[in-house]
N, C-alpha and C positions, 0 to 999 in steps of 0.2 A: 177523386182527390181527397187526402186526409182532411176533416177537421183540424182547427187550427187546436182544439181539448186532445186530441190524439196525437198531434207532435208532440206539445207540451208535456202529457203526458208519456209519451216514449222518451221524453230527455229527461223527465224527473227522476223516472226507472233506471235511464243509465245512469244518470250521476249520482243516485242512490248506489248502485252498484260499484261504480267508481269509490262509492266514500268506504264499503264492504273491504273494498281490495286493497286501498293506501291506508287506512287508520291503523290494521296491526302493522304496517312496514313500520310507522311513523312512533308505536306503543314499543315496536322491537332493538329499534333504532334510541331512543331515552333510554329505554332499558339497558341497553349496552353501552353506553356512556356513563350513566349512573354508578356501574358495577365500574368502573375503570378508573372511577374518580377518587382521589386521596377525600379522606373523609374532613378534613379543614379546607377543601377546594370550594368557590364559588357556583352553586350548578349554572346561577342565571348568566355569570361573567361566561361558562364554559360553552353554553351556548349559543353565546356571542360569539366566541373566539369558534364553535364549530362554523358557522355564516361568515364570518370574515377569511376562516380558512387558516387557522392556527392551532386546532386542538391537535392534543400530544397525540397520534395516530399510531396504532400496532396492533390492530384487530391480525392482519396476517402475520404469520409469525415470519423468522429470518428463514427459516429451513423452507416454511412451504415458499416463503418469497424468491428464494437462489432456485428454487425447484421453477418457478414459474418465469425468471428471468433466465436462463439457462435452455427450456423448453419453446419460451416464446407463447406459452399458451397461460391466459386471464380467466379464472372461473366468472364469469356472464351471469350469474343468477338473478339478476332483474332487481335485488335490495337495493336501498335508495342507501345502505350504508357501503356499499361496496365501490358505489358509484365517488361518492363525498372519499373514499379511501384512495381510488383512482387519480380524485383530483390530488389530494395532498401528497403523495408519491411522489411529484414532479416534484417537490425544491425538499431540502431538510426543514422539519420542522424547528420552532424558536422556544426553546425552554424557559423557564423562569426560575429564579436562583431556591425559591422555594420548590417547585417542582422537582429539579435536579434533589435538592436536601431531602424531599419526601421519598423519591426513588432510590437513594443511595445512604438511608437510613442516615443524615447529616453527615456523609463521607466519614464510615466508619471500616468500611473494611479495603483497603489500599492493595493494588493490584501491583504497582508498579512504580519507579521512580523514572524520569530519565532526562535531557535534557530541555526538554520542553513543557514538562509541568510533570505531575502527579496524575497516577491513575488510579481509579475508583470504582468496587463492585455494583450494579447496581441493578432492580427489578423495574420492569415498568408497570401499571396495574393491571395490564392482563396477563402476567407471570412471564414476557420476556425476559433475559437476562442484557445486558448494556453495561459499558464499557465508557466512563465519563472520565477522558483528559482532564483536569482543570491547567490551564497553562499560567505560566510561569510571568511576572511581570504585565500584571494585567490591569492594575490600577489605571483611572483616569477613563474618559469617556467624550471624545470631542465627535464634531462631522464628519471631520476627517479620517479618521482614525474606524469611526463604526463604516465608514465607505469601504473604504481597504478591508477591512474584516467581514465585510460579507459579501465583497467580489472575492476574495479566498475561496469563504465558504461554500459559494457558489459554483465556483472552478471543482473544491471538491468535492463536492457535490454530484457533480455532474459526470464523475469517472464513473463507472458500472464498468468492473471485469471480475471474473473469477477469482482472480488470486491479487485483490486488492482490499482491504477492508473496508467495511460497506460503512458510510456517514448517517447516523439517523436525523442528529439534528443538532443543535449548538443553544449557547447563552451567551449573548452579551450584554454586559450590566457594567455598571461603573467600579462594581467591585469583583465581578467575578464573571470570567470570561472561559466558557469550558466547550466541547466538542462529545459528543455522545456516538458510541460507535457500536457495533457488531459485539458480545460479546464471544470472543477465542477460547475452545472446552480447552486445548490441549496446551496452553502460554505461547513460548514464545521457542525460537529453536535453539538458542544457546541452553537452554536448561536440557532439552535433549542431547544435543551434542557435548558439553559439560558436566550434566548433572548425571549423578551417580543411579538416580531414580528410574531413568526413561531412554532404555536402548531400542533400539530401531534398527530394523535390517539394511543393509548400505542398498539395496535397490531402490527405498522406501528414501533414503536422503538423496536420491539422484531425480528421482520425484518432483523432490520437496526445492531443485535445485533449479530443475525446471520449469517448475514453477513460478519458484521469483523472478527469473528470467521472462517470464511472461510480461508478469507485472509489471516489469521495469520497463519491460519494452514498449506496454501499453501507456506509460508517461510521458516515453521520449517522444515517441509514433505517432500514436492513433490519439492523444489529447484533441480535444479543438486548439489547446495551448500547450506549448512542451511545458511539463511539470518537471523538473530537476529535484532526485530528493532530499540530496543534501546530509542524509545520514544511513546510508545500507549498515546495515549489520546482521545478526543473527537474532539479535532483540530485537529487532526492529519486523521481523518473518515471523510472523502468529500462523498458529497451528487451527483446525479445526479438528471437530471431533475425527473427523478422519485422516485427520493429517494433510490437507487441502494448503500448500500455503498461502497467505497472505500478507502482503505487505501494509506495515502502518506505518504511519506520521508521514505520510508524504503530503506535503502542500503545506507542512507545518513553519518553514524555515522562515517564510513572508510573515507568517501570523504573529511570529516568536519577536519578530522584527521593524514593525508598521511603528516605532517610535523612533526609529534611525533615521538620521537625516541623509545615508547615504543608501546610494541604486544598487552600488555593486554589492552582491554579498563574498563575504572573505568570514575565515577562520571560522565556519562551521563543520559539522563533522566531529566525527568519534573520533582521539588520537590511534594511530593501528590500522584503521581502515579509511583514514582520509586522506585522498591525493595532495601530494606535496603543493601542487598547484593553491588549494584548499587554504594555505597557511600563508598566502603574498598577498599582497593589496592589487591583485589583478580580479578581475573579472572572471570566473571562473563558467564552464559551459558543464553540458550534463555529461562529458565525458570521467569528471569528476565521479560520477555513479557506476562510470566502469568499474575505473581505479577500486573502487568497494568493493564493488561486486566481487572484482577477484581474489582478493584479501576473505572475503569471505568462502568463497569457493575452494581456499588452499582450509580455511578450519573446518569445512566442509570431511572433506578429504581425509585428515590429520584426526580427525573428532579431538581435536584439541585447540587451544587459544595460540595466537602468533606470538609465543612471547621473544620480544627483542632486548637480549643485554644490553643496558647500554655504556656499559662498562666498556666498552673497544671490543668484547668479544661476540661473535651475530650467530655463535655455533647451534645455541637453542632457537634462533628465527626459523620458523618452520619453512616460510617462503623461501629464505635464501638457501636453506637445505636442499628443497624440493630444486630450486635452478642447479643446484652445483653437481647433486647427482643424477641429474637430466644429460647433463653439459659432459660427465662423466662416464656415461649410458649404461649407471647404475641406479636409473630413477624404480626401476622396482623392485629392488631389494629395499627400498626407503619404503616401499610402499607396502611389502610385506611385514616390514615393520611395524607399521600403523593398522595390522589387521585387516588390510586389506585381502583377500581371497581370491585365487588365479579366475576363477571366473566374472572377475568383477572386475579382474587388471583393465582390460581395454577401455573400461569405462571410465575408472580411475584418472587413466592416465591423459584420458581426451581432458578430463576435468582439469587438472594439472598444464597443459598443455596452452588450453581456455585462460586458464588463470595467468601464468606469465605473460598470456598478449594482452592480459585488463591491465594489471599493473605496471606497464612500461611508462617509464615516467616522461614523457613527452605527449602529452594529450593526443594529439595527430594520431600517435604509432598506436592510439588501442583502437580496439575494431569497434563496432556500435552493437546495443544489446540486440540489433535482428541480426548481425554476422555470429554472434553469441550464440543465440537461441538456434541457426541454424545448424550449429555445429555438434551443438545438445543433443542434438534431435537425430542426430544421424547422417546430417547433412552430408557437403564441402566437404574435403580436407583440407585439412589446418598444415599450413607452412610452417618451420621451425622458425621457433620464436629466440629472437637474441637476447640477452643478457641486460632483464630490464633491471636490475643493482648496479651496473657499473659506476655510476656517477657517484655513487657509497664509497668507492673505495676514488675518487678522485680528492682533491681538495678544493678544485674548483671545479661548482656541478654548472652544466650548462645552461644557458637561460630557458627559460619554460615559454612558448609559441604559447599565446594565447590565440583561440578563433574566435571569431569576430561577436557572436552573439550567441546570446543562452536559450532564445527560444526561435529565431531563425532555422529550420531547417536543411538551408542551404550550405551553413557549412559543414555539412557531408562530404562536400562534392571537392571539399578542397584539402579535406586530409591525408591522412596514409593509410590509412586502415584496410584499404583492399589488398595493402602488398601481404597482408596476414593470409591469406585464402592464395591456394596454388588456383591456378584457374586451370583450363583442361588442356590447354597446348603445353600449360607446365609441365602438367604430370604426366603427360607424354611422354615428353620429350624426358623428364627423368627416368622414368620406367624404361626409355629405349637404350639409354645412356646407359642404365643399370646394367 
């Protein structure tokens, strides 16, 4: 049996050994905090906030992070700073209006304007690049109001998909309330499709098409909560360096709005791409994000902007062009027109096709972004779509069927949107008719 001098001494040895092995983690660990801090930062404050669980964290970068959310696999190496980066990964972290000012050089170089506030270049101290909203109407600072703004936060927070832009972290303060995001190399897709700078081959924007289609589908679907987003556009589809799209400002329409005394949200959205629905004092559901979607899908298409005279004449409305020489079953010689290429018609024209059943104007009659995406994809076939303008050329347009709730899932089951899709007795029985 050991001496009682001979345990003692076998545990001094290990914990000697023990202090060998955690002291440089612990030396490596300051050291890289040190080097990431703004040189007017707090070290003692910053080492608090790393114990409480609030330092501004980006040891991984965005690229190796979408490479290791994507693969599923966590590099393990045992540092006690990897571990502490693990934990802070679960929520966004909380900025401070000084840290935002440090990182974005006092918001000096402006990314973007849009309805929701200003956007901002900015570095974090280990040479990320970030993407800092500041939003719009953000004075004041009650319980209330910082509650709602960080069940938001939280909600989006908590999306993780490929073609959504990823949240790093937020501020709220009495005077300035901003969101920190993903920096996008490639902007945004209107400047591709608009701008005179950045062509792109039409397979590379069908892509880019189905992509958003992803994203959106991952709001309506797979949320823990349906996210509705209130503003699709072509601004609103960020580019990566590889042309990866992404959607941003979704989640923002609640944040834009936590001073309203009222539930229902109305009169949000881009004029051009928002459902009529959009503009009444109803309740509007996420079908509204169809309605978008296909408006976008026709600029898509066109590489050009919907513009609508509104002088009485709709000859330059791209949409209504695209229905009337569909209707006319001259839709591709329209489509030649717009540079379209015969190898690329069937794709073209699915899109086109897609797009007339987004923007029918009775919420009911458009399909949901998974009948969309499957259609993208090569799916179903798609039924011919009627004549979603008509009520334009009426004088009195019909009432607009609202469904019952915006993040209810159930009302799926009570629309119209499957009579979009022939199912397989249909196309039988046409093809035998034929």
């Amino acid at each position: 049996m050991p001496s009682a001098s001979e345990v003692f001494g076998t545990i001094t040895v290990q914990s000697k050994f023990g202090i060998v092995i955690v002291m440089p983690l612990l030396i490596l660990l300051l050291r890289r905090i040190m080097r990431r801090m703004p040189q007017n930062l707090d070290i003692g404050a910053e080492i608090n906030a790393l114990i409480t669980g609030r330092l501004p964290q980006r040891e991984m970068g965005p690229q190796e992070a979408r490479r290791t959310e994507s693969t599923g696999l966590v590099d393990r190496s045992g540092t006690v700073e990897i571990f502490i980066q693990d934990m802070l990964n679960e929520k966004p972290v909380r900025f401070s209006p000084q840290q935002l000012a440090a990182f974005t050089q006092n918001f000096s170089t402006k990314l973007g304007s849009g309805g929701f506030g200003h956007v901002y270049r900015g570095v974090l101290p280990d040479g990320v690049q970030i993407a800092v909203k500041v939003l719009k109407h953000n004075s004041g600072q009650d319980k209330r109001m910082e509650e709602q703004f960080m069940a938001e936060v939280r909600t989006i927070g908590r999306t993780y998909h490929r073609n959504l832009v990823r949240l790093y972290g937020f501020c709220f303060d009495s005077q300035l309330k901003a969101l920190v995001y993903e920096y996008m190399e490639s902007g945004s897709l209107d400047t591709v499709l608009f701008g005179r700078e950045h062509r792109i081959e039409w397979e590379k924007l069908y892509e880019i098409a189905v992509g958003a289609a992803k994203g959106l589908k991952y709001l309506h679907d797979d949320c823990h909560k349906r996210i509705i987003h209130h503003d699709i556009k072509p601004g609103n589809v960020l580019l990566d360096s590889n042309f990866c799209p992404k959607l941003a400002d979704f989640g923002l329409a609640k944040l834009s709005n936590m001073d309203s005394t009222h539930e229902n949200f109305s009169g949000g959205g881009t004029p051009g791409y928002a459902a009529p629905e959009v503009w009444m004092p109803f309740q509007v559901t996420y079908k509204c994000d169809v309605y978008s979607f296909g408006m976008m899908l026709f600029e898509i298409v066109g590489r050009r902007r919907n513009f609508y005279n509104f002088s009485g004449e709709d000859q330059d409305w791209f949409p209504r062009q695209v229905w009337d020489k569909f209707d006319e079953g001259e839709l591709e010689g329209l489509l030649l027109e717009r540079g379209i290429k015969e190898k690329e018609m069937v794709k073209a024209k699915k899109m086109c096709m897609v797009a007339l059943w987004c923007v029918q104007y009775l919420p009911q009659d458009r399909p949901s972004m998974d009948q969309v995406l499957k259609i993208l994809e090569g799916g179903d076939q798609i039924a011919t779509p009627k004549n979603p303008f008509q009520h334009l050329a009426l004088s009195d347009m019909p009432p607009i069927s609202i469904e019952s709730s915006t993040n209810s899932r159930s009302d799926e089951t009570t629309d119209n949107s499957s009579a979009w899709f022939m199912n397989k007795y249909e196309r039988e029985e046409a093809s035998s008719s034929g």
